[in-house]
N, C-alpha and C positions, 0 to 999 in steps of 0.2 A: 504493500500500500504506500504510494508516493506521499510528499508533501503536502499536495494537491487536495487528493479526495480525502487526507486527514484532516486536513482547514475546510473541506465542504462539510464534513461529518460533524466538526465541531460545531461550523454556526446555522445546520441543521436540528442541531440538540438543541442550542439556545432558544432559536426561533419556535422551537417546542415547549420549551419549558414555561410553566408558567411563573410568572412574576410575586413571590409574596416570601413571608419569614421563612419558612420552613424552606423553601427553597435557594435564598441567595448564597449558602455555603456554596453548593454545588454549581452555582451559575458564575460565583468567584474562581472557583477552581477552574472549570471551562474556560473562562475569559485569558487565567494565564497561561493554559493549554493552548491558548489560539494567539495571544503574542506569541510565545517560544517559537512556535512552528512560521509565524510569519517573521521575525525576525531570521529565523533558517533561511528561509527564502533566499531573502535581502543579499544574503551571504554568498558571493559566486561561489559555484562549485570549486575543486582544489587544484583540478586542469582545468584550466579554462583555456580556451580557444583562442586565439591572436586574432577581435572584429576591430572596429573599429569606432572608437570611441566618440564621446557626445563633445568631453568635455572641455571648453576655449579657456583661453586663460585668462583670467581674473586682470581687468584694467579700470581705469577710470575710478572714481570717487564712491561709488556703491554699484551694485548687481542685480538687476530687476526681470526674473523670469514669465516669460508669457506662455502660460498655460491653457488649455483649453481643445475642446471638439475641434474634430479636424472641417474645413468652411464655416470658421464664424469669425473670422477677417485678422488673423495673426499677423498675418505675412501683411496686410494691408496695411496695418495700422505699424509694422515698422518702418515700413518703405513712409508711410505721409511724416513721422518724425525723427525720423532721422535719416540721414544720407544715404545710408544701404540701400540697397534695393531686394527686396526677395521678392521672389517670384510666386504670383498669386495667378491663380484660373481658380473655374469655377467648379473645378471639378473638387475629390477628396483626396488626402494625402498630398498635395504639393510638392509640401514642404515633406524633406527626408532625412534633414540633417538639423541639427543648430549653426541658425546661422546670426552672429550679433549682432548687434549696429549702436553708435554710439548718441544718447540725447544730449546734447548742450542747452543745459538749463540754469540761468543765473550764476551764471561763472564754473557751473559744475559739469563734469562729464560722467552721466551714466551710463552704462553698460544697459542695454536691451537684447535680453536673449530670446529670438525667437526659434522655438522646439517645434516637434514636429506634434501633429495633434493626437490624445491621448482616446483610446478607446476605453468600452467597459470591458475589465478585466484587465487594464493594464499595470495593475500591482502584481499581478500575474506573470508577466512578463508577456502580454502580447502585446505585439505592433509596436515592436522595441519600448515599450511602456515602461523597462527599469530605467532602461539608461535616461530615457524623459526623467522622470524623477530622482535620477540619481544628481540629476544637473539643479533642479530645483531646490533639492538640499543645501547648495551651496550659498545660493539665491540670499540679498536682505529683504526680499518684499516677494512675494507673488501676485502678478497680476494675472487674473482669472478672467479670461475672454469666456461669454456666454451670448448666447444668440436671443435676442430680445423677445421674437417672435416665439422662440418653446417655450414659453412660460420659468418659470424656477426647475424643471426634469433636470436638465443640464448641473446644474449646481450642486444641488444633492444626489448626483452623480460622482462629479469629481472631487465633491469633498468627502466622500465615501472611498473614493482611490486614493485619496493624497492619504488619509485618516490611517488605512490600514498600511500604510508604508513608514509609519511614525512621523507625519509634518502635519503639526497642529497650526490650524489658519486660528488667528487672530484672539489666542490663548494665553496666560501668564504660565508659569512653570508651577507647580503646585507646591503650595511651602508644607513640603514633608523632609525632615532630617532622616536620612539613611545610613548607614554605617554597617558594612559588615565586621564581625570581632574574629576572633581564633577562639575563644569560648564564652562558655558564660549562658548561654542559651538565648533566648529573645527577652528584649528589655521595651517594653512598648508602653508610650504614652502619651497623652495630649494634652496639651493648653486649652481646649476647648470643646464643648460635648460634641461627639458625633452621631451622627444618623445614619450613615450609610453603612458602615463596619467595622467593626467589634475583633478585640484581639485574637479570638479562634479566628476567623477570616484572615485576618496578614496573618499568622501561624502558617493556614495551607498552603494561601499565596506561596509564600514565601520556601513551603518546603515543597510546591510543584517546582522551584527552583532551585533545589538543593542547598537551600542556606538554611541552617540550621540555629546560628548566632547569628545574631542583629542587634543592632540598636533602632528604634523606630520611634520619630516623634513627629505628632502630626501639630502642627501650627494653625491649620483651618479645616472646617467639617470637609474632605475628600470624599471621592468613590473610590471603589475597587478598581476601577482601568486608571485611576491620577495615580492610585500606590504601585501600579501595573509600570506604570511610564517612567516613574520615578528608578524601578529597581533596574528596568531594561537602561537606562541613562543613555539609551539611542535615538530621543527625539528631537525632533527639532521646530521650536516653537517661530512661527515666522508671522508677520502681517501680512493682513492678505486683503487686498482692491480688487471687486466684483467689477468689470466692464462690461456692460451691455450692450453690445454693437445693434448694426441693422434698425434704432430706432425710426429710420424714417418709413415704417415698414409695419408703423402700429400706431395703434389710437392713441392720441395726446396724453387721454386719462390714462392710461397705462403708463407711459410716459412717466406720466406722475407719480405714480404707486410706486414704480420700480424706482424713480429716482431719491424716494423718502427712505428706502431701505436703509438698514447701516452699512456703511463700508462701500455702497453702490456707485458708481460714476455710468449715465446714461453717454454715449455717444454716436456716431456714425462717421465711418472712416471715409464712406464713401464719396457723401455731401461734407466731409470735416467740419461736424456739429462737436459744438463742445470738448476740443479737443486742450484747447487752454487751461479749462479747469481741472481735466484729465493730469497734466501736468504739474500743477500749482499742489493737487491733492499727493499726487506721484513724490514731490517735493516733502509735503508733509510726513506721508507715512513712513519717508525714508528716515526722518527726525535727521536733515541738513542746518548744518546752521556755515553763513562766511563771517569770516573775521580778516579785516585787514589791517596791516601793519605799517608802521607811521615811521620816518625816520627821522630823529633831533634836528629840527629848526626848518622841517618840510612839509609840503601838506601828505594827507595818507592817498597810500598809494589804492585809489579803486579800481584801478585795471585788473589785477591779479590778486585775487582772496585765497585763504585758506581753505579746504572744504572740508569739515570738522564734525562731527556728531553732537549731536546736544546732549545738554550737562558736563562738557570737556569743560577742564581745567585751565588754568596758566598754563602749569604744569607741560598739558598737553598741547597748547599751543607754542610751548620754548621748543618742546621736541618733534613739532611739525616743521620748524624752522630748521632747527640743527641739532644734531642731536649731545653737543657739549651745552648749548647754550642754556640746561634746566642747572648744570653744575655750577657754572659760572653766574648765575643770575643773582641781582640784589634786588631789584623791587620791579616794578611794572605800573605804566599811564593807563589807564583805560576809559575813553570815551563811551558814552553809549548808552542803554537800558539798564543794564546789570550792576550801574554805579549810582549811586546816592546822588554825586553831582559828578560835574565833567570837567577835568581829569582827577579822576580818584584814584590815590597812590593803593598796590594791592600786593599783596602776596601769591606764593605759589597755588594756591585753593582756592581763589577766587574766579566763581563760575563763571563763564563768558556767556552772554546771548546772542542772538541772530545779528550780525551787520556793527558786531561792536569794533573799535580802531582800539589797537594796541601799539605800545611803545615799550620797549625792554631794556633798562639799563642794567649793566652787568657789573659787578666789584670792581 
């Protein structure tokens, strides 16, 4: 019995079982019967084969993958921003490879990776569907093309393939402390009453994974698949922007509804509707901040900014520059939002904001 029909067998049982007390021991145990086996997956065989790979190499300021059914305008909507050109028909499957393309937005260069489009059952490995998500992995944002006209099918599609591949769209990490020991047994506790499971539960959990010693401490009420996620420590929690292409292609009121969703950005590649705001949000959930730098007795230079993550440091802005100049450093000017007034003299921890002018004097 493959991999395969033992992950069909296992969420055949689930889908059987019914939901209540007496039951969720056994549906805990299932649940990490069916990570283990999909984390198996994940894991190339030990010979593998010489194909040939998805993965481009990591450039520019952040990595933004484009996800989605194959014909709901991937390759369109790289070719309208950015320089690239991929080649788009009307037909399915196009695109066969990854192919990048670079956006220039507000002094920043993003990486746009267009993948080839993913089928159902591509956590399975059909229609190269790892190597698509193996590229996605790497990704700071996903962008999730969906075709306006199917309704939401689409969506709770792919996020049922991203899901069982370990890439949580638009999740925090669950604050559970884990720790395996060399003895002692399991030591399990919480700050907090829980509802979903009870220490015989992470007990099975945990010995359907051969651990026997632990330390477990939950920080907030979890389930059984956040302690599931936590122990596999192979997820990867990513933001994720819903694109609805083809809107010119549907009632306004729809329009509407889809555009109130969380996370959703309505567009059309074809008419280039709303393509601005696509971008401005692309911006946001990347969390970009520039910071430019000022030289003694100059104006600051806005041609050339930093491109910086938000909540970065001085700190991190000395070793964006050079990476002696955090050692060498005495104090720092900083113009801008993040100071009381303007120039406020700072240290190596003071947080920077969007668009703020710094000045570095060193010993």
């Amino acid at each position: 019995m493959g991999i395969l029909e033992k992950i069909s067998e296992i969420e055949k049982e689930i889908a059987r079982t019914q939901k209540n007390k007496a039951t969720e021991y056994h549906l805990g145990l299932l649940k990490a019967k069916l990570a283990k086996y999909r984390s198996q997956l994940l894991e190339p065989p030990k010979k593998s084969e010489k194909g040939e790979g998805f993965d481009v190499l990591k450039s520019g300021d952040a990595r933004v993958a484009l996800i989605g059914f194959p014909s709901v305008g991937k390759s369109t909507l790289l070719s309208t921003l950015t320089a690239t050109e991929s080649e788009a028909a009307s037909y399915e499957f196009t695109t066969l490879t990854c192919i990048p393309g670079v956006i220039e937005y507000k002094g920043a260069n993003i990486q746009l990776l267009d993948l080839p489009g993913i089928i159902e059952g591509a956590s399975q490995g059909k229609g190269r569907g790892r190597q698509v998500i193996a590229v996605a992995r790497t990704a700071d944002l996903v962008l999730m093309m969906l075709d306006a006209t199917k309704q939401d099918v689409q969506r709770g599609l792919l996020e049922k393939e991203l899901e069982s591949v370990g890439i949580r769209l638009n999740k925090r990490k669950p604050n559970i402390y884990f720790k395996v020991k060399k003895g002692g047994g399991l030591s399990f506790n919480s700050t907090c009453p829980l509802s979903q499971v009870d220490e015989k539960l992470v007990q099975m959990i945990l010995h359907e994974y051969k651990i026997f010693n632990a330390e477990v401490l939950f920080r907030e009420d979890c389930t059984a698949d956040e302690l599931i996620d936590v122990i596999s420590a192979n997820r990867v929690y990513l933001p994720c922007l819903y694109v609805y292409n083809k809107i010119d292609q549907i009632s306004i009121e729809e329009v509407d509804r889809i555009a109130r969703q969380p996370n959703s950005v309505v567009v059309s590649c074809n008419m280039k509707l709303n393509l601005d705001y696509l971008l401005e949000q692309l911006w946001e959930y990347l969390s970009l901040i520039r910071v430019y730098t000022k030289k003694p007795g100059q104006p600051p230079d806005f041609e050339d900014s930093l491109i910086l993550r938000r909540g970065v440091t001085v700190e991190h802005v000395c070793h964006a520059i050079h990476r002696t100049l955090a050692a060498a450093f005495k104090y720092a000017l900083v113009w801008g939002t993040s100071t009381k007034y303007s120039p406020q003299r700072v240290g190596l921890h003071h947080v920077m904001h969007d668009e703020d002018v710094i000045q570095v004097v060193k010993k």
